[in-house]
Every structure is written in structure tokens, then in C-alpha cells.
C-alpha positions as CSV (number, residue, x, y, z in Angstrom):
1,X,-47.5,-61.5,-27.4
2,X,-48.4,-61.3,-31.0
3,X,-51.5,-59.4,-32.0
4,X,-54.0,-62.0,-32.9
5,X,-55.6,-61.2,-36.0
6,X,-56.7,-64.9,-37.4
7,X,-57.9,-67.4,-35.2
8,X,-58.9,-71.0,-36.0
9,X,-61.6,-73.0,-34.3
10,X,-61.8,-77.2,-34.6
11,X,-64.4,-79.6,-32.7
12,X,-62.7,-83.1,-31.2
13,X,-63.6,-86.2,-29.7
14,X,-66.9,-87.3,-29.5
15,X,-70.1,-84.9,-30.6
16,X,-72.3,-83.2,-27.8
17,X,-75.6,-81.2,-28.8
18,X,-74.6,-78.0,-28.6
19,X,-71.1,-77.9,-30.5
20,X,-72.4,-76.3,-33.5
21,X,-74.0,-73.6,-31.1
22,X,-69.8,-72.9,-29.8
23,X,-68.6,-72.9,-33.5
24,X,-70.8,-69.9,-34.2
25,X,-70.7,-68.1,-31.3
26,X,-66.7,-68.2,-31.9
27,X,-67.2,-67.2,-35.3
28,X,-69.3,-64.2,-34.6
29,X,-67.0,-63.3,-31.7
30,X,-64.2,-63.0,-34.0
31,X,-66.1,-61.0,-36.9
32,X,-67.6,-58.4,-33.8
33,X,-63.9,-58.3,-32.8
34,X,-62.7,-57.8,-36.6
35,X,-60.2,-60.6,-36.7
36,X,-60.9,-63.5,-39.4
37,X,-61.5,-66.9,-38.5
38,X,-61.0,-70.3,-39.7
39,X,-63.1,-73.6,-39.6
40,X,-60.5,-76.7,-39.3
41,X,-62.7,-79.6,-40.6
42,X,-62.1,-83.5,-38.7
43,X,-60.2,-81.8,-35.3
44,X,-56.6,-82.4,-35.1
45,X,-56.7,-84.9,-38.2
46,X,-58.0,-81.7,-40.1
47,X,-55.2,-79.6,-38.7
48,X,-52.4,-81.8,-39.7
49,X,-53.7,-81.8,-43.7
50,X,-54.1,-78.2,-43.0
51,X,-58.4,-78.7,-43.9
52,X,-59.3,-75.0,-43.5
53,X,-62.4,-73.0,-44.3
54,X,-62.3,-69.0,-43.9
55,X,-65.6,-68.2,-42.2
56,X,-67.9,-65.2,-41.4
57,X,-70.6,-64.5,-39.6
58,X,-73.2,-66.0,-42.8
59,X,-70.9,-69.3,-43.1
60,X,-72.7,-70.1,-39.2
61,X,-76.3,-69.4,-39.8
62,X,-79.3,-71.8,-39.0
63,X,-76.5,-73.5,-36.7
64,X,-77.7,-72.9,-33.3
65,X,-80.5,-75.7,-33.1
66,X,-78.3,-78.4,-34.9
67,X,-77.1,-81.4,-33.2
68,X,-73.7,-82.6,-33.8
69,X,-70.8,-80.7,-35.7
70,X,-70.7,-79.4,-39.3
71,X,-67.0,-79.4,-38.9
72,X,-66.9,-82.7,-38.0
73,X,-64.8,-84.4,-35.5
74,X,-62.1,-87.2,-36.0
75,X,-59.4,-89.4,-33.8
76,X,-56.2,-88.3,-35.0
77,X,-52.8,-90.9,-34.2
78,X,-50.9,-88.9,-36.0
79,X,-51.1,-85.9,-33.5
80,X,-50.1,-88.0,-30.2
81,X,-46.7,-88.0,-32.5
82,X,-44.1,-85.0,-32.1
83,X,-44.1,-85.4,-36.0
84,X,-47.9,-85.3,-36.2
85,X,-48.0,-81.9,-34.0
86,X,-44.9,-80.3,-36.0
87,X,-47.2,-80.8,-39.2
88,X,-49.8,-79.3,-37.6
89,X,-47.6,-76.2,-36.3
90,X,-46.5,-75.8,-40.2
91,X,-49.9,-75.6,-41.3
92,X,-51.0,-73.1,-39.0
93,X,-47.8,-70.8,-39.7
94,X,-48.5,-71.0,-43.4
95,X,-52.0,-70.1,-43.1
96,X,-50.9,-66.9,-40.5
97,X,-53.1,-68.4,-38.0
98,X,-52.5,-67.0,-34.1
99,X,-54.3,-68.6,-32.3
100,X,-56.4,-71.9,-31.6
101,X,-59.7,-72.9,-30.1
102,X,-60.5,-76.2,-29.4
103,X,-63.8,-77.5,-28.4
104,X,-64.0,-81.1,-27.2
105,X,-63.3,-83.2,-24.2
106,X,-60.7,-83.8,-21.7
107,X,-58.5,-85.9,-23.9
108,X,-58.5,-83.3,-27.0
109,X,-57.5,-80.6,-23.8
110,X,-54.0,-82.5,-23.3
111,X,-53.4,-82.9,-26.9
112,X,-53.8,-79.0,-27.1
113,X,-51.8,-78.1,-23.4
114,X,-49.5,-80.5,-25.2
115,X,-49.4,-78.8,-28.3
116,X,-49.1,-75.2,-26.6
117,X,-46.4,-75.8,-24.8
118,X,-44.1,-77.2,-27.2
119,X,-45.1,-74.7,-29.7
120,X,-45.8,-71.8,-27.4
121,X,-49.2,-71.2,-29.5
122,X,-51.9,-69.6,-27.5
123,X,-55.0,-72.8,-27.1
124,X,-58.0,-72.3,-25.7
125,X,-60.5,-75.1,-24.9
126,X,-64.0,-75.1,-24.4
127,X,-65.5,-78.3,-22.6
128,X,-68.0,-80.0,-25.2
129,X,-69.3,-83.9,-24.0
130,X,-72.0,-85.1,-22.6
131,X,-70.7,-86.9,-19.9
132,X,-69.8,-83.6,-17.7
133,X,-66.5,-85.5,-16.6
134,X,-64.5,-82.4,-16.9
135,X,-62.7,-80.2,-13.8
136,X,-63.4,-76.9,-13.7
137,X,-66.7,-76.4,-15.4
138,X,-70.0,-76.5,-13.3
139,X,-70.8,-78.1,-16.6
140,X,-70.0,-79.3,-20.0
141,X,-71.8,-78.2,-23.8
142,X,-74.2,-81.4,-24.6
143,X,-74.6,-82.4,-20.9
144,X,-78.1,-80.8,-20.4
145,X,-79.6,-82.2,-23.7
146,X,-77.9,-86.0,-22.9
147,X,-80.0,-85.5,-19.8
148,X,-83.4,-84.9,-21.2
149,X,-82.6,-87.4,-23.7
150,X,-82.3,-90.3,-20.9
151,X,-85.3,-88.9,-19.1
152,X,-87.4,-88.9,-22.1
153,X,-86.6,-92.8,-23.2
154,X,-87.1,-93.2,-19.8
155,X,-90.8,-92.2,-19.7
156,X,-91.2,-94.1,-23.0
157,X,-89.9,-97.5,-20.7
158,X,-91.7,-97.3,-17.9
159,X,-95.2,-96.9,-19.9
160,X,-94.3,-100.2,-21.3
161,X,-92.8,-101.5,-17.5
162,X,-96.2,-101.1,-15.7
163,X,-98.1,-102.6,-18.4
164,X,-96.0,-105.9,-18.2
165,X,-95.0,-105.7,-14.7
166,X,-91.5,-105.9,-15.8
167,X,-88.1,-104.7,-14.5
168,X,-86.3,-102.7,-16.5
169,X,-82.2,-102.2,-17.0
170,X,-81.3,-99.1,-19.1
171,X,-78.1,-98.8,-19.4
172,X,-76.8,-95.1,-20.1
173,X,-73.5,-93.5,-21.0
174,X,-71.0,-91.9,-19.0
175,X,-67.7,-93.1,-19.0
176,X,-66.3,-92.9,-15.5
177,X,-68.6,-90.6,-14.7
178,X,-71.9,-90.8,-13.2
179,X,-73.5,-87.4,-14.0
180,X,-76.0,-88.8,-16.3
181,X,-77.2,-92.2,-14.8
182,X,-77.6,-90.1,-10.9
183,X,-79.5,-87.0,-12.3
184,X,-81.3,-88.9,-15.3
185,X,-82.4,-91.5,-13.0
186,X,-83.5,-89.1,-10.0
187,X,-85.0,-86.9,-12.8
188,X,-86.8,-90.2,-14.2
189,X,-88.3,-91.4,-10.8
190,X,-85.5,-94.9,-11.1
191,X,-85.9,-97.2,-8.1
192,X,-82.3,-98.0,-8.6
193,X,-78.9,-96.2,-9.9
194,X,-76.2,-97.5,-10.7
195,X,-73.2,-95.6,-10.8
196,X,-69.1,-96.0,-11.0
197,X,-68.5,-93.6,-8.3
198,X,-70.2,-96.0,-5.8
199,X,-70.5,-99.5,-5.6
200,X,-73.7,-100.3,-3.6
201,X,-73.0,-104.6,-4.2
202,X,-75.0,-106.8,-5.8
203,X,-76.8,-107.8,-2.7
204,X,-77.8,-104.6,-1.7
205,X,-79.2,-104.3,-5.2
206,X,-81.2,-107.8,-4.8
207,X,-82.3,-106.3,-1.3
208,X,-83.5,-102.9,-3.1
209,X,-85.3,-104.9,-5.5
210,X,-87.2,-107.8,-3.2
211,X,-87.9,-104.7,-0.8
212,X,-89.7,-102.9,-3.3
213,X,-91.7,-105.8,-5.1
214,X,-92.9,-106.7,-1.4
215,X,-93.7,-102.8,-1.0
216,X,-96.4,-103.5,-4.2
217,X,-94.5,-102.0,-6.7
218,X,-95.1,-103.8,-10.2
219,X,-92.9,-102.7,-11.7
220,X,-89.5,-101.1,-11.3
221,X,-86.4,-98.9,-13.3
222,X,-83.1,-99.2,-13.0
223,X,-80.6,-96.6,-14.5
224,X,-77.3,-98.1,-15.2
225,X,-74.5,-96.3,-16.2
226,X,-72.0,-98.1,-18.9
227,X,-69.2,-98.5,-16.2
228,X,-70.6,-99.6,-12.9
229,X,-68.9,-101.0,-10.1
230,X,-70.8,-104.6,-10.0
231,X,-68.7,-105.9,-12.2
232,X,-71.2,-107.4,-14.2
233,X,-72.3,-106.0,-17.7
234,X,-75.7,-105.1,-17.8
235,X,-76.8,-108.5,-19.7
236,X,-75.1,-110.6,-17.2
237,X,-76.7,-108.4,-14.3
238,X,-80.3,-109.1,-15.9
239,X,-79.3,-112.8,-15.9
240,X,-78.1,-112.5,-12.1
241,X,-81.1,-110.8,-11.0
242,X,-83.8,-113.3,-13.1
243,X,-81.7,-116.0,-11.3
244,X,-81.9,-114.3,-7.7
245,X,-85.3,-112.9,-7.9
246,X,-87.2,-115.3,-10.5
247,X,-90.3,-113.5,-9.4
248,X,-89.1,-110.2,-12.1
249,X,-89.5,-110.6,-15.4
250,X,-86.2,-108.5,-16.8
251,X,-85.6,-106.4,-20.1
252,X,-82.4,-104.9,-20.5
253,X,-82.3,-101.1,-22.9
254,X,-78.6,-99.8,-24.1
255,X,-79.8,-96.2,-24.8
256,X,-76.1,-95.8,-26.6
257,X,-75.4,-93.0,-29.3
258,X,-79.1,-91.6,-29.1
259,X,-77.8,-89.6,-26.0
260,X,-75.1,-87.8,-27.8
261,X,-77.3,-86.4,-30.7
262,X,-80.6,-84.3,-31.6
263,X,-81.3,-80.6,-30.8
264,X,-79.7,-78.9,-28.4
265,X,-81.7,-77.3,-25.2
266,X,-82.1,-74.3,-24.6
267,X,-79.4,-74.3,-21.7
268,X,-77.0,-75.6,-23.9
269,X,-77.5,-72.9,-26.7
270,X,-76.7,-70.5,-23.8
271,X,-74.0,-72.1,-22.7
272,X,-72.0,-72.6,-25.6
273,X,-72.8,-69.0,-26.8
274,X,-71.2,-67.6,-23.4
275,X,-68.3,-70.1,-23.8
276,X,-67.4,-69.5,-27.3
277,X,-67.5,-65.9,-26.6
278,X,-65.5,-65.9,-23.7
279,X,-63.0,-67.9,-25.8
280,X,-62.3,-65.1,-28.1
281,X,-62.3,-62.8,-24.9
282,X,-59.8,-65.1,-23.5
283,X,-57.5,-64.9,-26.3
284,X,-57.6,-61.3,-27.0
285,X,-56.3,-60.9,-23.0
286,X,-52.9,-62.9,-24.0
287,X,-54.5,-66.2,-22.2
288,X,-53.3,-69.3,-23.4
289,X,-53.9,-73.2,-22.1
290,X,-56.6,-72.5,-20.3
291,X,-60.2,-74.0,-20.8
292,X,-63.8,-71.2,-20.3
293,X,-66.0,-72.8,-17.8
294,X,-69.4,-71.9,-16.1
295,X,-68.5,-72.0,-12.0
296,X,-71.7,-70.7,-10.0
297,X,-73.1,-69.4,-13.9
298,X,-69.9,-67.1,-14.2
299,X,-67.7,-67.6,-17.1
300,X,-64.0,-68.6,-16.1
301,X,-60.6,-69.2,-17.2
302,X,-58.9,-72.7,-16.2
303,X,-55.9,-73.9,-16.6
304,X,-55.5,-77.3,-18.8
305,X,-53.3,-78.2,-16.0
306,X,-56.1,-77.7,-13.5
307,X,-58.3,-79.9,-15.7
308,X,-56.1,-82.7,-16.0
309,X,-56.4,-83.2,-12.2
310,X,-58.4,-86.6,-10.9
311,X,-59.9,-84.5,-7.6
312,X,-63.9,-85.1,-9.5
313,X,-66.3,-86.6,-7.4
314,X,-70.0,-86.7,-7.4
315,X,-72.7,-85.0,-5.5
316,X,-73.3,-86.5,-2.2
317,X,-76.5,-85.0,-1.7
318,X,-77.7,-86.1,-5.1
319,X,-77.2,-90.1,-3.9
320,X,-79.0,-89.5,-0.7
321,X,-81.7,-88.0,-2.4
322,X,-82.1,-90.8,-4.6
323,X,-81.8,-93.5,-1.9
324,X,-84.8,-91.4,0.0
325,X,-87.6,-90.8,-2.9
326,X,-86.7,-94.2,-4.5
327,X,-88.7,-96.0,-1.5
């Protein structure tokens, strides 16, 4: 393998809290290691046009506690093209870059195991989204701060539940994942959750609800996440359960893009330093398509091809735990 003495770093897909926090600690990585880095700004759109910053350890400071990306992050068509990724390929080689870290999703991971192989350019990925939806990774850079996000609007809602005796639907992100809507809404004290990986049926859910107005509750929260198995959207599921139950009075909340933004906690700080670190580590050993994840608060290497696989499921224990304190 090639000694690596330049490696470039982008961000991809959607933004999670915590991305800046990677960017630096790949940057400072490389300078500790003495190899120069590069900034690709707007992900694989970026690479294509060859948008490249030198950076040093200065070029990342005051980055830690901001939200977001200062590299920015872009879809990119062009790059699901062979043409799109031999552009891309030319950049690199006339800016004498070895190597490649990408910081992003899923999705951006098999555009860059796709990108690798065909090239044979060593790719490492480091699992940045809030929805925690990736294999491999105990968890994901953004997830944590998502989390307290939810709990906090949360706790804002239910002030304004108990004073109106309303039920409220708040509908959070996710994907196909239900990471946020179980732990959010078991962290949040939520009568109900909602979640794609289980479909408890609408009359369950009307059976939850009469059960717990009867109980004396006045008031009630119910975490949905944005693809549930009801098959219902959360406006018609108010409108179902105002027609089923006319005794609730029901407000609907799409918590939407204030999840994926603000300051960064603490854990993921941490976590993205260990990860962007142990991306430079990884590619100074001669790894290549393989993503750094956090299994049992160890650092490891992944294959993108592990990744890719649908074997995800959620926490058992978590749902019955949820069922029991939600009486």
C-alpha cells in the first residue's frame, strides 16, 4: 500500500450535532500524525468539482460545540454515475490525495464501498445521523443530542397537556428506525410509542388510551415516530382517535428539523473525537472500506459490507419497559 501522506475528509447526507466535532478531531489526527489534510466542501458534490481546503490544526478551532457542518453537506446525482465517480477519482489524483474519510450515513457508506472498490482507494467511514440506523456502531455521532432534543420539547408539551387536559401526538424523526421515538419517549415519561419496528394496531392504541383516561390521567403523550406501522399519518391518526375517543381533545407536534441541529452533548463531543481519531488510526494500518464504531465503548473497525446488512432490530427490553411504566 502507498504511504499515506495527504488525506481528505468530507461530511454527507443529512447533518447530526456533533459532525463538526469528527472534522476536527480528523484534522488534528492528521497534523499529530504529520500528514496534511484536506476539507472537501458539499460531500461527494464537492469532490467531483474538486472543492478543497488544505487544513491544520487552527483551520478547526471553536468547532467542537457547533451544531451542523462548516463543510457543508450536499446530495450529489452525479456520483451514483460511473462518470460522476471517475471525476471524482481525477480530482483526488491531481491533488495527491491518499486517502478518504467520509463522515455521514448509511447511504454515503455505499457510495464510498462503491467508490473504493472500483478505484481501490482506501475509504473510511465514520457513522454521523441521528437516527442511529446504522450496523455496527453501538451508536451513531448526533444520536445522543437528537435524544435530548425530543425529551426536552417533550417537557415543554406536556406543561401545556396537563393544563388543557389534552392529548398530545409528537411526531419525531427516525426513518425506519425507532431509536428515537422508544428512548425519547421512555426518557420523556410517553403513555404511548409508536414505532416502525412494531405495529401495536390501532385498536390496541384506542384501548391504551380509554384505559388510561379511565385510570384518571388528564392528560396523555404520545411519541410517534415519522414512519409507524398504523398506516395512518399522524394528522389522520389525531382525526381517528378524536373520532374513536371524542372524550380527548387532540393536538398533533411535527418536532421535524429541530432534532437534527443545536449544540452537540457532551457524549457526542466524545464520540466523534474517538471516531475521527480512530479514522486516521485506521488508515495509517492499510484499512480500507471499513466504518469506526463504538461496540460495548470500544472503538472498532467494520466492514462497509457488514454495514449494509438489514440484521437491525430494536431493543426488546426497551419496549417492555415502556409497556410497564406507561400504566
Amino acid at each position: 500500500m502507498k504511504e499515506i501522506q495527504k488525506i481528505a475528509v468530507l461530511t454527507s447526507g443529512g447533518d447530526a450535532p456533533g459532525m463538526n466535532a469528527a472534522i476536527r478531531a480528523v484534522v488534528r489526527a492528521c497534523v499529530y500524525n504529520e500528514i496534511q489534510c484536506v476539507g472537501v466542501y458539499r460531500g461527494f458534490a464537492g469532490l467531483i468539482e474538486g472543492d478543497f481546503k488544505e487544513l491544520d490544526a487552527r483551520s478547526v478551532k471553536n468547532l467542537i460545540n457547533r451544531g451542523g457542518t462548516f463543510l457543508k453537506s450536499a446530495r450529489s446525482k452525479e456520483f451514483i454515475t460511473p462518470e460522476g465517480r471517475q471525476q471524482a477519482w481525477e480530482m483526488l489524483k491531481q491533488d495527491n490525495i491518499d486517502a478518504l474519510v467520509v463522515i455521514g450515513g448509511d447511504g454515503s457508506f455505499v457510495g464510498a464501498s462503491i467508490f473504493a472498490s472500483e478505484f481501490g482507494f482506501p475509504i473510511v467511514g465514520i457513522p454521523a445521523t441521528i437516527d442511529n440506523d446504522i450496523n455496527g456502531t453501538d451508536y451513531t455521532i448526533g444520536y445522543d443530542t437528537a435524544l435530548n432534543t425530543v425529551v426536552d420539547a417533550v417537557d415543554k408539551i406536556r406543561d401545556t397537556a396537563n393544563s388543557h387536559n389534552r392529548l398530545f401526538l409528537v411526531e419525531v424523526m427516525g426513518r425506519d428506525a425507532g431509536d428515537i421515538a422508544l428512548n425519547a419517549g421512555i426518557g420523556a415519561g410517553a403513555e404511548e410509542i409508536l414505532i416502525p419496528e412494531q405495529n401495536m394496531g390501532l385498536e390496541r392504541l384506542l384501548e391504551s388510551l380509554d384505559r388510561s383516561k379511565k385510570s384518571g390521567k388528564s392528560s396523555s403523550i404520545v411519541v410517534v415516530s415519522e414512519r409507524g406501522q398504523l398506516g395512518k399519518n399522524i394528522f389522520e391518526l389525531a382525526s381517528y382517535i378524536e373520532t374513536n375517543l371524542p372524550e380527548y381533545e387532540v393536538r398533533v407536534t411535527v418536532l421535524g428539523h429541530i432534532q437534527r441541529g443545536g449544540v452537540p452533548s457532551c457524549y457526542d463531543r466524545v464520540l466523534a473525537s474517538r471516531l475521527g481519531v480512530g479514522a486516521v488510526d485506521s488508515l495509517l494500518r492499510g484499512e480500507n472500506s471499513v466504518m469506526m464504531g463504538i461496540v460495548h465503548n470500544k472503538v472498532k473497525s467494520v466492514p462497509f459490507s457488514d454495514i449494509t446488512l438489514d440484521f437491525r432490530t430494536i431493543d426488546e427490553e426497551l419496549i417492555r419497559v415502556a409497556d410497564i411504566i406507561s400504566i
